[in-house]
N, C-alpha and C positions, 0 to 999 in steps of 0.2 A: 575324944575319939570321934575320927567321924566315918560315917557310913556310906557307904559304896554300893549304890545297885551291882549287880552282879548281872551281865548278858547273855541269853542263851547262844553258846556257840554253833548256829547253824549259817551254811552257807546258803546265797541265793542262787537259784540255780538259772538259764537262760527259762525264758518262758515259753512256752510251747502253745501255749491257746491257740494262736494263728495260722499253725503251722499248717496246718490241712487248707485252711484258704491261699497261703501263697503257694501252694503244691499248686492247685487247682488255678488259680491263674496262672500261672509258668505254663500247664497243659494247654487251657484255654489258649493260651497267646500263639505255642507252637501249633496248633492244630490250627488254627485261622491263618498264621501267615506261611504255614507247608501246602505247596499245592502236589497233590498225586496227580499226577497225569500218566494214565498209564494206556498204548495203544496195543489191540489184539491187530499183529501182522496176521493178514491173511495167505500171503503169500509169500513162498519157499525161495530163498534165495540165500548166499554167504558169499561176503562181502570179497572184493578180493584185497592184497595186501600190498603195503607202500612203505618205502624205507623214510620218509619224517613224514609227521603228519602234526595238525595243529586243532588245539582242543576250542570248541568254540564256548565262549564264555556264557554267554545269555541264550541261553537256553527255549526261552520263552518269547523269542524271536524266530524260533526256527519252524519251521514247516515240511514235513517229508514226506516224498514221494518216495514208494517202495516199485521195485521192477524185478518180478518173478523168472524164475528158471524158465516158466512157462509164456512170457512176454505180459501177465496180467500187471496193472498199473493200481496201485495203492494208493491213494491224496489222505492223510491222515488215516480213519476209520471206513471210509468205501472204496470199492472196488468201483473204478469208473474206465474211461472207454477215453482213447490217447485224445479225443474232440473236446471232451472235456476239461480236460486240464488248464486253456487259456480262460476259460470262462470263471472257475472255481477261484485259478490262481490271482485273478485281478482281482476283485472280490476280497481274497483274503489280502492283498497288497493294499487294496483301499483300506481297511480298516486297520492293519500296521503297515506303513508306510516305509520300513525297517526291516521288513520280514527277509528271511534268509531258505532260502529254500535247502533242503537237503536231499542229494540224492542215494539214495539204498540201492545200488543193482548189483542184480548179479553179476558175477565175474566169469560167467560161461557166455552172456546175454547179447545179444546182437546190436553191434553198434550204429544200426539203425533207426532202430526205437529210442536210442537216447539221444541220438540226432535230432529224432522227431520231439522228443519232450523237450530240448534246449529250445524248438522253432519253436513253441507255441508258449513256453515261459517267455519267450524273446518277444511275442504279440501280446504279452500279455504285462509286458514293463515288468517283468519280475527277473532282472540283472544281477540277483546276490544269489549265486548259485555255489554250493558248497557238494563234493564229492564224498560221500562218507568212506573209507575202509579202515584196514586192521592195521597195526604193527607191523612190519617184518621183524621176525625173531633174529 
């Protein structure tokens, strides 16, 4: 007769030790490569509307100018003065070369002040000039 260990029927189950460390890298990794960028408009404007309009892909090429109901002039996070915009905008074209300007105006706003912002983007070699607005429904 011969004899037979006999085995506890347990199953193994997945391990779990780790698990809170690759949670925490997974976090780590999106947190370092998510950039928030988020900009306080200072001034009051809506956008007006366009039957196609085309989504710009790269995001982080873009640069905008906001232009108020009131003619005030927005360059990212200051309120600056229409003279300054050739000075700021080469500046930031020097350091991306790519940069895409983006314009925010209002759709009530005088077509003269974006006249004026096209001439001094134009002195200031910043030629990638994007019009932001809305959908037509």
């Amino acid at each position: 007769m011969k004899f037979e260990k006999k085995r506890a029927q347990t199953q193994q189950g997945i391990p779990t030790a780790s698990l809170p460390d690759i949670v925490f890298m997974l976090l780590l990794f999106f947190m370092v490569s998510t950039t928030l960028r988020e900009v306080d408009v200072l001034v009051q404007f809506t956008l007006p509307q366009a039957s196609a309009i085309e989504k710009i892909e790269n995001k982080r090429l873009v640069s905008y100018i906001w232009v108020g109901r009131d003619g005030r002039i927005q360059l990212n996070d200051n309120l600056i003065e229409l003279e300054e915009v050739q000075d700021l905008m080469y500046k930031k074209r020097v350091e991306l070369p790519n940069v895409i300007v983006s314009l925010r105006i209002d759709k009530n706003s005088d077509m003269g002040i974006v006249t004026d912002i096209q001439q001094e983007l134009r002195k200031a070699d910043a030629r990638r000039i994007n019009y932001s607005t809305l959908l037509k429904p």
